[in-house]
C-alpha positions as CSV (number, residue, x, y, z in Angstrom):
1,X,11.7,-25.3,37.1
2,X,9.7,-21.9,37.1
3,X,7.1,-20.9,34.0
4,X,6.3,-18.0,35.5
5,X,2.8,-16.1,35.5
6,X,0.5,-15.6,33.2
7,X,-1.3,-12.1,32.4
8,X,-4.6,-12.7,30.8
9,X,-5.6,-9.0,30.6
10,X,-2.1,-8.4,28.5
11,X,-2.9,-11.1,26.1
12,X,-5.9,-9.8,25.3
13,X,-4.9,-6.0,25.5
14,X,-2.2,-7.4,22.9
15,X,-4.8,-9.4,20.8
16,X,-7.3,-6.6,20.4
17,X,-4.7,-3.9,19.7
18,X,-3.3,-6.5,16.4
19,X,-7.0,-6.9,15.5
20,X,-6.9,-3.1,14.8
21,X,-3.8,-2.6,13.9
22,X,-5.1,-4.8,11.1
23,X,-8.2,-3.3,10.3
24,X,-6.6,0.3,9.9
25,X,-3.7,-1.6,7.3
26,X,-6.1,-3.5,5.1
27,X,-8.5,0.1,5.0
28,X,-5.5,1.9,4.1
29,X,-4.4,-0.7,1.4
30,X,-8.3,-1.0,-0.2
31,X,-7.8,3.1,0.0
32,X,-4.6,2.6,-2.1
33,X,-6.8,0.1,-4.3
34,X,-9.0,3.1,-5.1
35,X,-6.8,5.3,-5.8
36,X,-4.8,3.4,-8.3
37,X,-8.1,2.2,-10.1
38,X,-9.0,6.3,-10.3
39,X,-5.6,6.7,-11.9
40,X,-5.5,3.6,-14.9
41,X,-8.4,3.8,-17.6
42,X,-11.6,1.5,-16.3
43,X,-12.6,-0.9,-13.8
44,X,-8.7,-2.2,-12.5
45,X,-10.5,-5.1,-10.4
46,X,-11.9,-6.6,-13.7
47,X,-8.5,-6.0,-15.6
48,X,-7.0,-7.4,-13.5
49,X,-8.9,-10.4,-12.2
50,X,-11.6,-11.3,-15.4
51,X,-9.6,-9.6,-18.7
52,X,-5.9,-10.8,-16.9
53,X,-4.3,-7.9,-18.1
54,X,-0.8,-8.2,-17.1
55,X,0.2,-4.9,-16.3
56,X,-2.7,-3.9,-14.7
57,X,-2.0,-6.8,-12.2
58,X,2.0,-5.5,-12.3
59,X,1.0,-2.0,-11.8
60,X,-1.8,-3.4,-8.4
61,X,1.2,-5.6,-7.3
62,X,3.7,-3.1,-7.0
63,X,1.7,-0.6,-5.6
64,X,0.4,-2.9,-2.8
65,X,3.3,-4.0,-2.0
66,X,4.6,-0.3,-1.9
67,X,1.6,0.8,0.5
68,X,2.7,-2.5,2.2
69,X,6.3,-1.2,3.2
70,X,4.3,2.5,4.1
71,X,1.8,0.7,6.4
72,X,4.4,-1.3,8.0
73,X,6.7,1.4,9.3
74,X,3.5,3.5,10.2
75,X,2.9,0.9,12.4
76,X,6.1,0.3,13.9
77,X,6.8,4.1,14.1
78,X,3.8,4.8,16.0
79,X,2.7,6.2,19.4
80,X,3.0,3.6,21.8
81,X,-0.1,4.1,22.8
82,X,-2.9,2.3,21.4
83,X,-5.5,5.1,20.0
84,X,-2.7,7.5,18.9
85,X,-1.2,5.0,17.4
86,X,-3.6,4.0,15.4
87,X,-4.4,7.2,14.3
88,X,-0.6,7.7,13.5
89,X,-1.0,4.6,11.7
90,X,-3.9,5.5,9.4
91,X,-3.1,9.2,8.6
92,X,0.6,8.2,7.8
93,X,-0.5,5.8,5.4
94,X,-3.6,7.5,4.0
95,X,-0.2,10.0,3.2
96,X,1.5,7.3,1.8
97,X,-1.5,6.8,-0.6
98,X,-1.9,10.2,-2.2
99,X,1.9,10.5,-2.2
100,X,1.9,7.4,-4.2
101,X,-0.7,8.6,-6.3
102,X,1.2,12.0,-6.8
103,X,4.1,9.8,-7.6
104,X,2.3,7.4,-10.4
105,X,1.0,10.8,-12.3
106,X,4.1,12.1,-11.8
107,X,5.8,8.9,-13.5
108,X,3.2,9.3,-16.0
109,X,4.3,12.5,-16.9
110,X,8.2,11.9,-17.8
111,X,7.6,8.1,-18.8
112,X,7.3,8.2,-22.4
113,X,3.5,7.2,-24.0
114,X,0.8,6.8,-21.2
115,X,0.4,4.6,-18.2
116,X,-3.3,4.8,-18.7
117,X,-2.5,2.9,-22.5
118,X,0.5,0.7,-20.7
119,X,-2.2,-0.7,-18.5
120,X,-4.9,-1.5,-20.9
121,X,-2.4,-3.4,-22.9
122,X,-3.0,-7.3,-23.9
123,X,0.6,-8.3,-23.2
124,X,2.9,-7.7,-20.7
125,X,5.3,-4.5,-21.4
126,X,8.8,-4.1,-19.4
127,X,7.9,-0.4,-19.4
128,X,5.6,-2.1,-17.0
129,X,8.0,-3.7,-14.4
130,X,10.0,-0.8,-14.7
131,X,7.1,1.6,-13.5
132,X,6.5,-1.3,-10.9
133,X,10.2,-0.9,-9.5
134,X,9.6,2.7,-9.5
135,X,6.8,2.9,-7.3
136,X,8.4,-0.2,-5.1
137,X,11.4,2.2,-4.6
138,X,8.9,5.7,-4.3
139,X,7.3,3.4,-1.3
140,X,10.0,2.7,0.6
141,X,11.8,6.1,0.7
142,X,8.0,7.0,1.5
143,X,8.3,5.0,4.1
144,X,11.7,5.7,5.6
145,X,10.3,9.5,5.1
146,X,7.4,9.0,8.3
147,X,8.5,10.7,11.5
């Protein structure tokens, strides 16, 4: 029976690369944090996590997950080679952040009343899952969009 060799130096080359792979992901989804709390009335962090407002955690959940799909495929799509793509990575999904954010005002614009009001709201609104499914669905073509 054969195991074969072992490449230490491709382990770690392959260990590093995830570890900032990573790094650029979680910057671009805090990024899409930010941009999302500029675009709802007030502090979203505290709406979400002290006042529990449910659509403000709806709203966060669907976009994340959104910027999740983006990130991904930047990823996967990039430059084999490890500093282009990582910089593939982060400017495709800083992209897929203000494109989101063009697409949330946008939404805002031909959903009737106001996102900004929908969010503050004390209970939870289907006008709120079905801006949620919109910007799930905005993300992925996003996504399917990188080249």
């Amino acid at each position: 029976m054969t195991f074969g060799s072992l490449d230490g130096s491709t382990l770690v080359d392959g260990v590093v690369a995830t570890l900032l792979y990573f790094v650029v992901g979680v910057g671009v989804l805090g990024l899409g944090f930010l941009a999302l709390d500029l675009l709802t009335p007030g502090n979203l962090r505290s709406q979400v996590y002290t006042q529990r407002k449910p659509n403000a955690a709806i709203l966060l959940g669907a976009n994340h997950l959104a910027l999740a799909v983006i990130v991904t495929t930047a990823i996967m799509t990039s430059s084999d080679s490890l500093l282009q793509g990582l910089v593939d990575s982060a400017v495709y999904g800083v992209l897929g952040v203000v494109l989101q954010a063009v697409a949330l005002r946008v939404l805002d614009a031909f959903v009737p009343g106001h996102l900004r009001a929908l969010v503050d709201e004390e209970r939870m609104s289907g006008a709120a899952w079905a801006v949620a499914a919109s910007l799930l669905a905005i993300g992925v073509v996003n996504a399917a969009a990188l080249s």
